[in-house]
C-alpha positions as a printed Julia matrix, in Angstrom:
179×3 Matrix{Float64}:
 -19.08   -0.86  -14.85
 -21.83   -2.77  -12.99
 -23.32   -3.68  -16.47
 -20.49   -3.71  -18.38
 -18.16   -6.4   -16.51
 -20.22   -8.83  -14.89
 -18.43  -11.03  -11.73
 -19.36  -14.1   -13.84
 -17.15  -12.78  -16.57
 -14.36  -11.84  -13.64
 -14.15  -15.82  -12.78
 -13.44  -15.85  -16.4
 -10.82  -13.93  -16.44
  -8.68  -14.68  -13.1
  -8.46  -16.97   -9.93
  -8.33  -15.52   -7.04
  -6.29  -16.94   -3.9
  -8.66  -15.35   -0.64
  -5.65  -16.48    1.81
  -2.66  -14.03   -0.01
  -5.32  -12.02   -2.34
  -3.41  -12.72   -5.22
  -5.79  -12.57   -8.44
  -4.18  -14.43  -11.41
  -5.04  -13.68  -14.99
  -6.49  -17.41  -16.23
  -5.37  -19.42  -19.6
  -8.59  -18.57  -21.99
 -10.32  -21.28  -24.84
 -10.32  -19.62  -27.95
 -14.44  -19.75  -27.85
 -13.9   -17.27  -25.25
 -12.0   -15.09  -27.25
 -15.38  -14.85  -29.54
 -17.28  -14.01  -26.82
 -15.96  -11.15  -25.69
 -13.86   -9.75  -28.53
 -11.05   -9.6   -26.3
  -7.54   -9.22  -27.9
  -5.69  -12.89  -29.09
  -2.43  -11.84  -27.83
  -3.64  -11.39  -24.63
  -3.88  -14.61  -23.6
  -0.63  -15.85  -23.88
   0.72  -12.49  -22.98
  -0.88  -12.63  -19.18
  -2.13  -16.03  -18.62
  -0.83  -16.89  -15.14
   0.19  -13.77  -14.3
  -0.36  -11.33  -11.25
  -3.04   -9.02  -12.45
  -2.43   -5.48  -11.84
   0.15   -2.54  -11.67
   0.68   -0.36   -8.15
  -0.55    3.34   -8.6
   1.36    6.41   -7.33
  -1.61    6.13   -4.11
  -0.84    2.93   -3.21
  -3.73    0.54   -4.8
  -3.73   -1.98   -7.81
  -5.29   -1.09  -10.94
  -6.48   -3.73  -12.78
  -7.2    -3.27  -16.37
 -10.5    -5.16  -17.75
 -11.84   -5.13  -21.24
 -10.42   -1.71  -21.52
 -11.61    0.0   -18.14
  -9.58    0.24  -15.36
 -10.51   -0.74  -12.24
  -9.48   -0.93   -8.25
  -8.47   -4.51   -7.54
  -9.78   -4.83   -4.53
 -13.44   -3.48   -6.21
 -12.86   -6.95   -8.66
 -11.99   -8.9    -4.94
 -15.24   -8.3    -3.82
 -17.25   -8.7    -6.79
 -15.25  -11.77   -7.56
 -15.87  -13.06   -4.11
 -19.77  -12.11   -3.62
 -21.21  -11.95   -6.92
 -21.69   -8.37   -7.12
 -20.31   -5.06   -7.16
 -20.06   -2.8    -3.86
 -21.93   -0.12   -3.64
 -19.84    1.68   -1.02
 -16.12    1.87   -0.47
 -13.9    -1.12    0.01
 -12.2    -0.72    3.39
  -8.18   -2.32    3.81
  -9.52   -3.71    7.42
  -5.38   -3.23    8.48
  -4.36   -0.74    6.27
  -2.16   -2.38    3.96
  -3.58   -1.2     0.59
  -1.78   -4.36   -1.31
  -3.9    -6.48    1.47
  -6.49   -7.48   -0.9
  -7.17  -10.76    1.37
 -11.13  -10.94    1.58
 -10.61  -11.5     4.87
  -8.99   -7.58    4.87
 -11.94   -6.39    3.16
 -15.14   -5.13    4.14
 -17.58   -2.37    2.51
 -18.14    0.47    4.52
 -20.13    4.12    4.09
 -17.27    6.69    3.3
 -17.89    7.83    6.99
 -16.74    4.26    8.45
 -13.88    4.56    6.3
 -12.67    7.63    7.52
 -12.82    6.06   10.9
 -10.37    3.11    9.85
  -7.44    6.12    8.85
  -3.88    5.75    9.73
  -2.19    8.66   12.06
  -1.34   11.56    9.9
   2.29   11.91    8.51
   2.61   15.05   10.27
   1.14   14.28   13.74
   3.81   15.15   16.27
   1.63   13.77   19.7
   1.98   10.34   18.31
  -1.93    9.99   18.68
  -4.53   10.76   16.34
  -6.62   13.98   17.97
  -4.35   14.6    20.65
  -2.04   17.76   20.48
   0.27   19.67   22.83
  -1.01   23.77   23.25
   1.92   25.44   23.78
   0.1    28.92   24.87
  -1.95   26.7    27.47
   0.51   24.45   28.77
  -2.12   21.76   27.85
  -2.72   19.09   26.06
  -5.88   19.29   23.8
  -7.86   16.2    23.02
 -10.95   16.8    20.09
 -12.25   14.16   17.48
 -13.88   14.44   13.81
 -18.5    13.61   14.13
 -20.32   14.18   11.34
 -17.73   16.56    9.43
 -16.86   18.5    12.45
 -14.45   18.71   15.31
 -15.71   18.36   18.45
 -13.46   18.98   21.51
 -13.11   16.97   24.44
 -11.03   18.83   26.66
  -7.84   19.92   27.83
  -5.76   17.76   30.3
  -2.83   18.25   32.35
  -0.69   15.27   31.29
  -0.87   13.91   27.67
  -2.16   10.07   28.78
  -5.27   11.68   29.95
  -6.22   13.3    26.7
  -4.98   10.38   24.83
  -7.57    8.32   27.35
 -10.24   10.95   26.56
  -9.45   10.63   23.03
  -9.76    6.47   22.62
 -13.17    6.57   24.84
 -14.53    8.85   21.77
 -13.61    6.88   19.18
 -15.11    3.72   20.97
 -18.49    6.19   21.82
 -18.2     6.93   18.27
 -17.99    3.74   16.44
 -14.64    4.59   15.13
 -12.56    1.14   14.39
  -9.93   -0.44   16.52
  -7.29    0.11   13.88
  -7.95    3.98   13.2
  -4.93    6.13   14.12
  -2.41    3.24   13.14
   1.08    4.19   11.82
C-alpha cells in the first residue's frame, strides 16, 4: 500500500476537515482521470461526498484505487505525508473520531493500554474483581502479556486505588478502562 497509494495522490483524491475528520471525495480534471486510470463514472458518482462505509467493528473503510483501506490509516498519511508504521490509536475511543487531533500512532502494546472496560466486567473497573471464596476484592493488571497481581483488599476502593497507581507505574493512558 505504501508504494501503491502515495499521500500526494490522497490530497488528490479528498479534503480532509482535521476539526470534524470528515474526508470528502474531491471533483477530479479529466487529466487526472489519465493519470491514474481511475474509473470516469466515478467522479461524478462521489465527488463531494463522505468517503467511506462503517464496518461490522466499528471503523471506516475507505476504498482507493481498488484496495481498501482504514480511514483513519488515509487521516494520517493525508495529514503527515506518510504512512504509519504502527497502529492508529482513537485517543477517546470513538472509532468514527477520525479528528487528527484523536489520533496518534502507538506500538500495539500502547494501544492495548488505551482499551475501553470490557462488556462483561461486573466491578465497574478494569482489573478489579470481587472473590467470592475470599471475601476479597482482587486487584491484578496486564505487563508484557501477563497478569500480574497486586493484591487483595478489604473494600473495593482500595483495589480500585491499587489498580489506577499501576496503570500510571505502567504507562497505561488516562482513558484506558473507559465505558
Amino acid at each position: 500500500m505504501k508504494n501503491y497509494i502515495t499521500p500526494e495522490t490522497l490530497r488528490q483524491l479528498f479534503t480532509y476537515n482535521p476539526e470534524n475528520g470528515s474526508l470528502v471525495w474531491r471533483q477530479r480534471s479529466r487529466e487526472h482521470f489519465a493519470n491514474t486510470g481511475a474509473y470516469r463514472t466515478w467522479n461524478k458518482r462521489y465527488a463531494g461526498k463522505e468517503a467511506g462505509c462503517l464496518a461490522s467493528h466499528g471503523y471506516y473503510y475507505v476504498t482507493v484505487h481498488g484496495r481498501s483501506i482504514i480511514k483513519h490509516r488515509i487521516v494520517w498519511a493525508y495529514v503527515y505525508g506518510k504512512w504509519p508504521e504502527q497502529y492508529i490509536d482513537h485517543i477517546n475511543g470513538d472509532k468514527s473520531n477520525n479528528s487528527i487531533l484523536n489520533l496518534r500512532e502507538v506500538y500495539p502494546l500502547q494501544n492495548s493500554q488505551n482499551a475501553k472496560r470490557a462488556s462483561n466486567n461486573s466491578s465497574g473497573v478494569t482489573g478489579v474483581c470481587y472473590k467470592i471464596r475470599r471475601n476479597k476484592w482482587e486487584a491484578y493488571i496486564s505487563v508484557d502479556k501477563k497478569i500480574k497481581f497486586l493484591g487483595l483488599f478489604s473494600d473495593k476502593n482500595s483495589a480500585i486505588a491499587a489498580r489506577k497507581a499501576a496503570e500510571i507505574f505502567h504507562g497505561y493512558h488516562p482513558n484506558h478502562g473507559r465505558v
